[in-house]
C-alpha positions in Angstrom: -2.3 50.7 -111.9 -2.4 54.1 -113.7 -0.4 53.8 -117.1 1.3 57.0 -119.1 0.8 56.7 -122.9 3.6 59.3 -124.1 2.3 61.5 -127.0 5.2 64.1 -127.1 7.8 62.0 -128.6 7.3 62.9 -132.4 9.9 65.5 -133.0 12.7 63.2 -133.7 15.3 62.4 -136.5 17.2 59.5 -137.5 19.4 60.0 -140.9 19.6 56.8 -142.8 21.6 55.8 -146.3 22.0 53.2 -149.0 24.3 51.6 -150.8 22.5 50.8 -154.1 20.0 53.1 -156.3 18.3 50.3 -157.9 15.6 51.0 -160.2 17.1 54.1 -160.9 19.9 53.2 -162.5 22.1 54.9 -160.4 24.7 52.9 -157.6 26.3 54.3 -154.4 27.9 51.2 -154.5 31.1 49.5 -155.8 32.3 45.9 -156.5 36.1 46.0 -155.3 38.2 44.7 -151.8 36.2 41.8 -150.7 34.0 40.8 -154.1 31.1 42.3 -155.4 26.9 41.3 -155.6 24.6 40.1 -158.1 21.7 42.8 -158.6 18.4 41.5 -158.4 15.3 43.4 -159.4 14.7 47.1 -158.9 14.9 48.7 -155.7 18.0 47.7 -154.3 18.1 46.4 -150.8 21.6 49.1 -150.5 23.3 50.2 -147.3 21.9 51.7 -144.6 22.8 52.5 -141.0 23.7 50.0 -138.5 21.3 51.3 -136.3 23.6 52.8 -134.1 22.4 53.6 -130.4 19.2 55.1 -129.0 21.4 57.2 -126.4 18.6 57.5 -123.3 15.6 56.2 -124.8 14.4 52.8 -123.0 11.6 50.8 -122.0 9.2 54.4 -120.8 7.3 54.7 -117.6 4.1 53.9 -115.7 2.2 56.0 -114.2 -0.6 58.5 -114.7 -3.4 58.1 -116.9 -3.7 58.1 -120.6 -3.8 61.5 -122.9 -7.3 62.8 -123.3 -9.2 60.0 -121.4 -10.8 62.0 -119.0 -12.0 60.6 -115.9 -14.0 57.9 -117.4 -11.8 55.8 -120.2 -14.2 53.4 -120.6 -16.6 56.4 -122.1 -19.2 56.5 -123.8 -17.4 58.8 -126.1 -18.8 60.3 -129.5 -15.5 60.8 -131.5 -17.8 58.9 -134.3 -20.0 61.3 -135.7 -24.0 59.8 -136.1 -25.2 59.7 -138.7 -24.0 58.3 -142.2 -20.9 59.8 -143.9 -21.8 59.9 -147.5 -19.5 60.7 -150.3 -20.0 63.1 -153.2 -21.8 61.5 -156.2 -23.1 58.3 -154.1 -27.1 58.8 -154.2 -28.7 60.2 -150.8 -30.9 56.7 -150.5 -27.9 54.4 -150.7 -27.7 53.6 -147.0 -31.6 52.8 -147.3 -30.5 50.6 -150.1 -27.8 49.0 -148.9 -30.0 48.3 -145.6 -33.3 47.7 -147.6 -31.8 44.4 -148.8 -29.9 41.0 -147.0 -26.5 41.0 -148.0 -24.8 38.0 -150.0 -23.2 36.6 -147.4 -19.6 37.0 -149.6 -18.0 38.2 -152.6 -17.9 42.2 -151.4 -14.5 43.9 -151.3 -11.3 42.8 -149.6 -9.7 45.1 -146.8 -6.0 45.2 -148.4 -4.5 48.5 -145.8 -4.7 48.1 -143.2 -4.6 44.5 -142.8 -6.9 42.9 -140.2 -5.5 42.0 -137.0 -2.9 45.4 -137.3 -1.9 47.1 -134.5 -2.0 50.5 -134.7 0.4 53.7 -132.6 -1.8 56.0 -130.9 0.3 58.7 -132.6 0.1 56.9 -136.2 -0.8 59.4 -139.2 -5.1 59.3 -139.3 -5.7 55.7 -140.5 -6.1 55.1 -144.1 -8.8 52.2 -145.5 -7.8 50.5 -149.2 -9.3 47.9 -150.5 -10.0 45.5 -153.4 -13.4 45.0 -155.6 -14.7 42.7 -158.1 -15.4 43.9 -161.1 -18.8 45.8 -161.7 -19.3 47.0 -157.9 -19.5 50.5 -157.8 -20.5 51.7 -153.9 -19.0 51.2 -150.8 -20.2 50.8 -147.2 -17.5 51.3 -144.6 -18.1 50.4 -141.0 -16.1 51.3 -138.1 -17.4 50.2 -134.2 -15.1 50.7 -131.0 -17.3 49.3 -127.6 -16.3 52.5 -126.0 -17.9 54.9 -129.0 -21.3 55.8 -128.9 -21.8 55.6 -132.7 -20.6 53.6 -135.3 -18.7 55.4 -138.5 -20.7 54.6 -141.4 -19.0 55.4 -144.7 -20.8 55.4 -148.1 -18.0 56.2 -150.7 -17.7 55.4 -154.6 -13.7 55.1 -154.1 -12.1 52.6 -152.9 -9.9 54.1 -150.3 -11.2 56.2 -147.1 -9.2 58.1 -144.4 -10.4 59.0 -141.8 -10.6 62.5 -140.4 -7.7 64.0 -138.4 -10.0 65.1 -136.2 -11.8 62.0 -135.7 -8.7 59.9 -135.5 -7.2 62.0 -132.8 -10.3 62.2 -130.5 -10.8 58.1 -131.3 -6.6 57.1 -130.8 -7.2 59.4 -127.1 -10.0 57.6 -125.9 -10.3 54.4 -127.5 -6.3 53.7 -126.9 -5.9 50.0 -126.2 -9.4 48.9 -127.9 -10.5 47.0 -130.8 -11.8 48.9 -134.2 -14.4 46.3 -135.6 -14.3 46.6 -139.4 -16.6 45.5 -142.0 -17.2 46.2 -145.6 -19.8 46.0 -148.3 -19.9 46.6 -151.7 -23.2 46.9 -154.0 -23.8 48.0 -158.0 -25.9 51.1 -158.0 -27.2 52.3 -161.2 -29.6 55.2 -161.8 -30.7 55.3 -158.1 -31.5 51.5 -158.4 -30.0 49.2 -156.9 -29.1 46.4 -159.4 -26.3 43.9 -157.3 -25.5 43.2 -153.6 -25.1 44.3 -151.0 -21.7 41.8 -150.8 -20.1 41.1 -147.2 -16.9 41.8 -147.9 -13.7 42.0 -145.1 -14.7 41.3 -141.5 -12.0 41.9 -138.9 -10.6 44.0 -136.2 -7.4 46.6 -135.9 -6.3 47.3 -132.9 -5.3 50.3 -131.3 -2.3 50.0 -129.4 -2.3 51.5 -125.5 0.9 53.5 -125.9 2.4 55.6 -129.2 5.6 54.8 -131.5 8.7 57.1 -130.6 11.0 59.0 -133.1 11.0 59.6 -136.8 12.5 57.6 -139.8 14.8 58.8 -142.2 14.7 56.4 -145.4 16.6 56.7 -148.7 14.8 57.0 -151.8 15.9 57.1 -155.8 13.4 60.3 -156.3 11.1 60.7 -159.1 11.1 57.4 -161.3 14.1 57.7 -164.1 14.9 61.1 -162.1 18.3 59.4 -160.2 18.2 62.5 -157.9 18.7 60.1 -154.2 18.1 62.1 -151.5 17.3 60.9 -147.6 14.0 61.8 -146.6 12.1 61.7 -143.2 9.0 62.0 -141.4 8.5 62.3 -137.3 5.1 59.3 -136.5 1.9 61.1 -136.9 3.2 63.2 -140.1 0.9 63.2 -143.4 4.3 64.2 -145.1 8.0 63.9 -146.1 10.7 66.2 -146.0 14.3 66.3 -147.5 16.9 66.0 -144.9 20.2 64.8 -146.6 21.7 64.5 -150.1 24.9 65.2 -152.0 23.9 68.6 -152.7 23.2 69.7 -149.0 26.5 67.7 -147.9 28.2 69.4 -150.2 31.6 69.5 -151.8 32.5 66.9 -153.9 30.0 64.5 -152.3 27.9 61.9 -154.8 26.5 59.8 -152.1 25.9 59.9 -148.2 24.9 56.1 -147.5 25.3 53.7 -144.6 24.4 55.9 -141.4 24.2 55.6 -137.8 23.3 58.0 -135.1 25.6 59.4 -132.3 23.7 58.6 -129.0 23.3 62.2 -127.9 21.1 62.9 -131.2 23.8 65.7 -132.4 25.5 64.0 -135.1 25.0 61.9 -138.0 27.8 59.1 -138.9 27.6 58.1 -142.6 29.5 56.8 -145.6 30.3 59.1 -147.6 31.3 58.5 -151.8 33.0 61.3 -153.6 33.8 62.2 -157.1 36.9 60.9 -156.9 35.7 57.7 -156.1 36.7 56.7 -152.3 34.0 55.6 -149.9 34.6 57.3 -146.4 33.0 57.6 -143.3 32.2 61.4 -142.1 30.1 63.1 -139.0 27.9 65.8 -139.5 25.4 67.7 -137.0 21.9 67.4 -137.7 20.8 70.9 -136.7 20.2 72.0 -140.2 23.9 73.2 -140.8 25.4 70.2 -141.9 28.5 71.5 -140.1 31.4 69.3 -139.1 31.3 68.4 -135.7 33.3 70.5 -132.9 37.2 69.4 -131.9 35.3 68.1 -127.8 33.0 66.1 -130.3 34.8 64.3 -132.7 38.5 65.4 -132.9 40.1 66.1 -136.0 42.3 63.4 -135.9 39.4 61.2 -135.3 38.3 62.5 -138.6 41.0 61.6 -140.4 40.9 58.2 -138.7 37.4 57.8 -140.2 38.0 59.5 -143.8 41.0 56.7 -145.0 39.2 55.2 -148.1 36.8 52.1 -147.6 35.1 52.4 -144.2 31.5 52.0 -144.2 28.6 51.2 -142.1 29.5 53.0 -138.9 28.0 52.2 -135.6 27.9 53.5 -131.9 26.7 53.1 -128.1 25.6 55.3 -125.6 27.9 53.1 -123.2 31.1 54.4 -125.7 29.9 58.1 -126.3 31.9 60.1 -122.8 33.7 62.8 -123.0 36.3 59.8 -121.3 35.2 57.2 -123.7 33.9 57.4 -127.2 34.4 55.1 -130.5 32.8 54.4 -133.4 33.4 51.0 -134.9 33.1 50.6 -138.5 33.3 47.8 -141.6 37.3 48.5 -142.9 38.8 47.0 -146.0 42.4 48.3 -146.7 45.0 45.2 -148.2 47.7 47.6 -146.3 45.5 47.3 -143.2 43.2 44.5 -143.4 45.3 42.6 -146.0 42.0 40.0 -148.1 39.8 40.6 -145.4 37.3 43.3 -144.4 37.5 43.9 -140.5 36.0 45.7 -137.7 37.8 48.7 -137.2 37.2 50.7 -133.7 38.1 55.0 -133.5 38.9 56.7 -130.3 36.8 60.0 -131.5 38.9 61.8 -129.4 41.9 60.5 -130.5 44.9 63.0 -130.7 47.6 60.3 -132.1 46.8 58.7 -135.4 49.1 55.9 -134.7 46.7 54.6 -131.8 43.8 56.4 -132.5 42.2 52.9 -134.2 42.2 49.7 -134.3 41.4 46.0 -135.6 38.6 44.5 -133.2 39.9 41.0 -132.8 36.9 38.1 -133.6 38.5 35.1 -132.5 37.1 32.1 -134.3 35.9 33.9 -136.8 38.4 33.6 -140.1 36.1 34.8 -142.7 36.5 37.0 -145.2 34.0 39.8 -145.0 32.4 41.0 -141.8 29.2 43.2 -142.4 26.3 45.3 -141.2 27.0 45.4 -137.4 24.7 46.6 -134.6 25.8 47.4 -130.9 24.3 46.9 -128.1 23.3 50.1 -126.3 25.0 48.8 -123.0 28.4 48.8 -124.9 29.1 45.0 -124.2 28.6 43.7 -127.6 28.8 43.8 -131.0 26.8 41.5 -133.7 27.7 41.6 -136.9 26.8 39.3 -140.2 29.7 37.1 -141.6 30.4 35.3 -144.8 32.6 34.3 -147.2 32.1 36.7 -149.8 30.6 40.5 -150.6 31.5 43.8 -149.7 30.7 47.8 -149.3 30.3 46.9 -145.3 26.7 45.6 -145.7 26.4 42.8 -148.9 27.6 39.2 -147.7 27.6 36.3 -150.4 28.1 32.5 -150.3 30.1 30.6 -152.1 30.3 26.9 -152.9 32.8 25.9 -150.9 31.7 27.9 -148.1 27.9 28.5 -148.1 27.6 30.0 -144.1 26.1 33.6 -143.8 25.2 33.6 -140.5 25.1 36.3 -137.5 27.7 36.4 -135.1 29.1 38.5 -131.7 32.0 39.4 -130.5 32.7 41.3 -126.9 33.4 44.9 -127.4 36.1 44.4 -124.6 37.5 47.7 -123.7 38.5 47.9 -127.7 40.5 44.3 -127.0 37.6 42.3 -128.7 37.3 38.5 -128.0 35.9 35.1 -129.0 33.3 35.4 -132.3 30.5 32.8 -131.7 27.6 32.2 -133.7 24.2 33.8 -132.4 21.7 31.0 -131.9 18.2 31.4 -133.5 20.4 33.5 -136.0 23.1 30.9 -137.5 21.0 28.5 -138.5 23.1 26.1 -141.6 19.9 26.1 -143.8 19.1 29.6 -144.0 21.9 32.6 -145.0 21.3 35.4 -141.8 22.6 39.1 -142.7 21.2 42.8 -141.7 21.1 42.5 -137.4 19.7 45.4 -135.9 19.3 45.3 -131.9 16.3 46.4 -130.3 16.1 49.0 -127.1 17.5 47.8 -123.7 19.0 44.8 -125.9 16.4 42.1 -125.5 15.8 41.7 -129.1 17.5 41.5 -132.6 16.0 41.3 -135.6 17.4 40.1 -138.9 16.8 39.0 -142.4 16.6 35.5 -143.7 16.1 33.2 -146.8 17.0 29.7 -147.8 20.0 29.6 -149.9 19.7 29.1 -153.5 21.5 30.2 -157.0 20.1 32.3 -159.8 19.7 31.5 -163.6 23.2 32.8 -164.2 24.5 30.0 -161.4 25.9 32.5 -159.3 24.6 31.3 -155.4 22.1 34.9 -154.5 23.4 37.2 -152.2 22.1 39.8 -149.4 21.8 42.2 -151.9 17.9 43.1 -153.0 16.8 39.9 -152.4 13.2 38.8 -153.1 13.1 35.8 -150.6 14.4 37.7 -147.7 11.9 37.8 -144.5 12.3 39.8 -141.4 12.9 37.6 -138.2 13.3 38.3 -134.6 15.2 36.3 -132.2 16.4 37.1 -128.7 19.5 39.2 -128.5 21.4 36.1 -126.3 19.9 34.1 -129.0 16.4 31.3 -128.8 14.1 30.4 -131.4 13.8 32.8 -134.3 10.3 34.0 -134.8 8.9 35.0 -138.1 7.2 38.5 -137.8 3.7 38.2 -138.9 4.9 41.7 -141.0 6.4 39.7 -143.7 2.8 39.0 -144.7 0.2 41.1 -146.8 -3.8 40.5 -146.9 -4.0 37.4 -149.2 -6.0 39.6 -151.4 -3.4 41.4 -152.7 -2.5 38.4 -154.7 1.2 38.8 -153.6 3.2 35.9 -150.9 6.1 35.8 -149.1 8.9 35.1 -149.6 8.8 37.2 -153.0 8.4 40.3 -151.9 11.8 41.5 -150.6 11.0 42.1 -146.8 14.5 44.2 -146.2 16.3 46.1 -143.5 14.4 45.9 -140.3 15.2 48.9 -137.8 13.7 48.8 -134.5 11.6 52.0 -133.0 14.1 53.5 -130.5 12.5 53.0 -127.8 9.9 50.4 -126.3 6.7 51.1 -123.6 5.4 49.0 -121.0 1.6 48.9 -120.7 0.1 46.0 -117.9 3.3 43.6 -117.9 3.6 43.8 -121.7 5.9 45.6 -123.7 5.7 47.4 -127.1 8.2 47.1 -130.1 7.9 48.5 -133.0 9.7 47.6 -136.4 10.2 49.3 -139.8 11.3 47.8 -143.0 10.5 47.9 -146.8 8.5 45.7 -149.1 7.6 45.4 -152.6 4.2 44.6 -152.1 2.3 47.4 -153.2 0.8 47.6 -157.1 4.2 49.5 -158.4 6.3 46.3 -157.0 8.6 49.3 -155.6 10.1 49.3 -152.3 8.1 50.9 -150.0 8.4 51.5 -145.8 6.0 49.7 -143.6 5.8 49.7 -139.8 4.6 46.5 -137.7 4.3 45.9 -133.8 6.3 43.0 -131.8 5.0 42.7 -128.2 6.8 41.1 -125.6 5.2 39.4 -122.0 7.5 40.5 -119.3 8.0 38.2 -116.7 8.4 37.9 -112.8 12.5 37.9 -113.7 12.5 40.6 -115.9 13.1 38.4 -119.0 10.8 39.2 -121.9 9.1 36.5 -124.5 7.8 36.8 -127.6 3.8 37.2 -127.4 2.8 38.2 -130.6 3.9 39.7 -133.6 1.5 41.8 -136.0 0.7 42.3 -139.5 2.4 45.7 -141.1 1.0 48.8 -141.5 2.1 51.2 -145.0 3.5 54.2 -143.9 0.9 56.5 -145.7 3.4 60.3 -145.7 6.0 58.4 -147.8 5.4 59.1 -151.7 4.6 56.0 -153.3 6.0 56.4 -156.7 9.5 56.4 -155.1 11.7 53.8 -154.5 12.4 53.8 -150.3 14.0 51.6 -148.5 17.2 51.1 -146.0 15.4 53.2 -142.9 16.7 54.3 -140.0 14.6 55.0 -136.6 15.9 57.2 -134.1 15.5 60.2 -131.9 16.9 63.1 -133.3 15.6 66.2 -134.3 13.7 66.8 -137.6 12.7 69.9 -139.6 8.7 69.4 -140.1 7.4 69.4 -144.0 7.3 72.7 -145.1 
């Protein structure tokens, strides 16, 4: 079987949003309707999009060979240059040294990025090494070996951090696609040419290179320069070394203060956000993505439909590619109106080409499900379902809190139903009474959902913690009909970072838009942020989830990986809430 690793899928967009500025100082959110959250730490957790739909993106092909193989995949190649690679102001006889003498068989530096047993996109930005070192060791050895390279990469380097080449990392992602990278580092003290301690074995382990590439681009939102305030929502395509701007109030314009909570429309020409104004309402608008920021055409999203979506307090707007026709498109968003919704906040659906107001929208019934605030919801790309997370208390269309008297927070759907809605039942694997379940997010061809979890407990102040920027939360996966929840091996850093989770605010999963099949096994990819890294500010990491497909066509859970740090992002910033999709996005200038 020939297999087709795509490699011409990184010009995409996805425009995300938040709800909360956190360490900034700064809040596109507001307590008000439905109740209002507890801030924890810096950061905040905020709004984002509801992840919307993928429009035609699905599971890829097979077929053909893989990009830049040749005729012979199994090589030899010689990507890895031969001899030593030796760092300015590390002595010329340090790999003699560091050869000349057996190695303690521990105390050398720990291998903190990436961590060891990683999987890695063929299309990934050129991989980046960190790691940790006692005190007093002052040279490093670096040691890269794939079984289908004809030479090792040998690093000698007095920093503690190596990337390799772009050039070598393309040649090595082409040929050695599907292989292991055997790492190993070393550490000695090297004083005046001498060497006076070590070598120390440090990290031994493998990363593996995945056989297929990550689609799309992520759009995240971000504070800006610490103490600056100045949000903005900023993106990469995978592969990119940088960041560039693609939203904020100032490009929206008017009297916009905050664009937050987005979703994409399925054919990649719109964006759906929340919009907050200086007059204080909280709307939902579409823009195009082009570049323009221009409102969206009368055959797109009527004006009517506009109107529909502007009354104060909607958020969190959503779509499907089965409900975006020039016959048939909605968007369903979180609604709290006390004329409307009376206590409650709802599900509200829009006929976006709706030429009536009176029954352009609507209340999407959830029988069985009397709760007070509905939150965060995700569609399924085939149009039949809607999950959503529900609880007694919270608000701004993506915070949920528990109370005393009622401490569920679980996940729940509810048939779509030609707009008519239906029964609201509790997703199993994801409505489990001794946890609190929020943020769902459905994976391409709707096999998988992914959430956030913690264990339910009250802060100093006595108030029970809510969804909001919360420390204990861990990114889970369970399948979209519902199973056993599996924790993603993501949620955990190298021990020697000195950091655990829970702790670390693991927040907002968003699937990869799309998913490839490589020799009966599937690739999924998953971004999220994580306050794991020395500044304890959220930062955006990416992790693999691969699925064995069976005879059936069902899919389980094989493995899930550690995460990789998204090396383009600036890491002074706050970013968090991401969105992953498939439209277009200007390059870094």
């Amino acid at each position: 079987m020939k297999i087709t690793v795509r490699r011409d899928i990184a010009l995409f967009l996805a425009l995300a949003s938040a709800a909360a500025l956190g360490a900034a100082g700064v809040s596109c959110s507001s307590s008000g309707g439905g109740g209002s959250s507890a801030t924890q730490g810096t950061g905040g957790a905020g709004a984002s999009g509801s992840g919307g739909s993928a429009g035609t993106a699905g599971a890829g092909g097979e077929g053909g060979e893989f990009i830049g193989s040749g005729p012979n995949p199994n090589g030899p190649f010689t990507d890895f240059p031969a001899g030593p690679q030796i760092d300015m102001g590390v002595p010329a006889q340090t790999p003699e040294l560091f050869q000349g003498m057996p190695a303690q068989p521990m105390g050398g530096p720990c291998v903190a990025e990436p961590p060891m047993e990683a999987l890695v996109p063929t299309n990934w930005t050129p991989l980046r090494f960190e790691w940790i070192a006692p005190a007093g060791q002052n040279v490093y050895e670096l040691r890269l070996k794939v079984d289908n390279q004809v030479n090792e990469l040998v690093v000698y380097t007095t920093a503690t951090s190596y990337t390799i080449p772009e050039d070598i990392w393309s040649g090595l992602a082409g040929h050695s696609a599907g292989r292991d990278i055997q790492v190993s580092v070393r550490s000695a003290q090297i004083d005046g040419g001498q060497l006076v301690a070590g070598p120390f074995v440090g990290t031994e382990g493998v990363v593996h290179v995945a056989p297929v590439a990550a689609p799309g681009s992520i759009v995240y939102w971000t504070t800006g320069a610490p103490g600056s305030g100045k949000t903005a929502l900023k993106g990469f395509s995978i592969g990119d070394t940088e960041v560039t701007t693609v939203l904020s109030p100032e490009i929206t314009g008017g009297d916009t203060t905050c664009v937050a909570c987005h979703a994409s429309s399925p054919d990649g020409a719109l964006s759906f956000f929340t919009r907050d104004a200086t007059s204080g309402t909280r709307t939902v608008s579409a823009r195009k993505v082009d570049g323009t920021a221009g409102l969206p055409t009368e055959m797109q999203v009527s004006a009517v439909a506009l109107g529909l979506l502007g009354r104060n307090k909607q958020t969190a707007p959503t779509l499907s590619g089965a409900h975006y026709t020039a016959q048939d498109a909605v968007a369903v968003t979180v609604m709290f109106d006390p004329a409307l919704t009376g206590t409650k906040y709802e599900l509200a659906w829009t006929d976006l080409h709706a030429q009536d107001p009176a029954t352009g929208w609507g209340i999407l019934p959830r029988v069985g499900d009397g709760r007070a605030v509905v939150a965060s919801p995700t569609w399924w790309h085939d149009g039949t379902t809607i999950a959503y997370t529900t609880a007694p208390a919270g608000g701004e269309g993506v915070i949920t809190g528990i109370s005393d008297a009622d401490t569920t927070m679980d996940i729940y759907t509810v048939p779509f139903n030609n707009r008519q809605g239906g029964n609201a039942t509790p997703l199993p694997g994801a409505s489990d009474p001794a946890f609190v379940e929020f943020y769902p997010v459905v994976s391409p061809d709707d096999t998988l959902l992914a959430f956030n979890r913690f264990a339910p407990y009250k802060l100093p102040n006595g108030a029970w913690a809510d969804s909001y920027d919360e420390p204990m939360a861990e990114v889970f996966v369970v399948p979209a009909k519902g199973g056993e929840a599996v924790r993603v091996a993501g949620n955990d850093p190298p021990a020697c970072v000195g950091k655990a989770s829970p702790g670390l605010t693991n927040s907002w999963p968003r699937w990869a838009p799309s998913a490839e099949v490589f020799q009966g096994k599937k690739y999924y990819w998953l971004t999220f942020s994580s306050k794991r890294r020395d500044l304890n500010n959220p930062q955006l990491f990416v992790s693999g989830v691969v699925t064995h497909v069976q005879a059936d066509g069902s899919e389980v859970i094989e493995k899930t990986y550690p995460a990789l740090y998204v090396t383009s992002q600036v890491p002074e910033e706050n970013n968090h809430t991401p969105a992953w999709d498939v439209f277009q996005i200007e390059p870094p200038q």
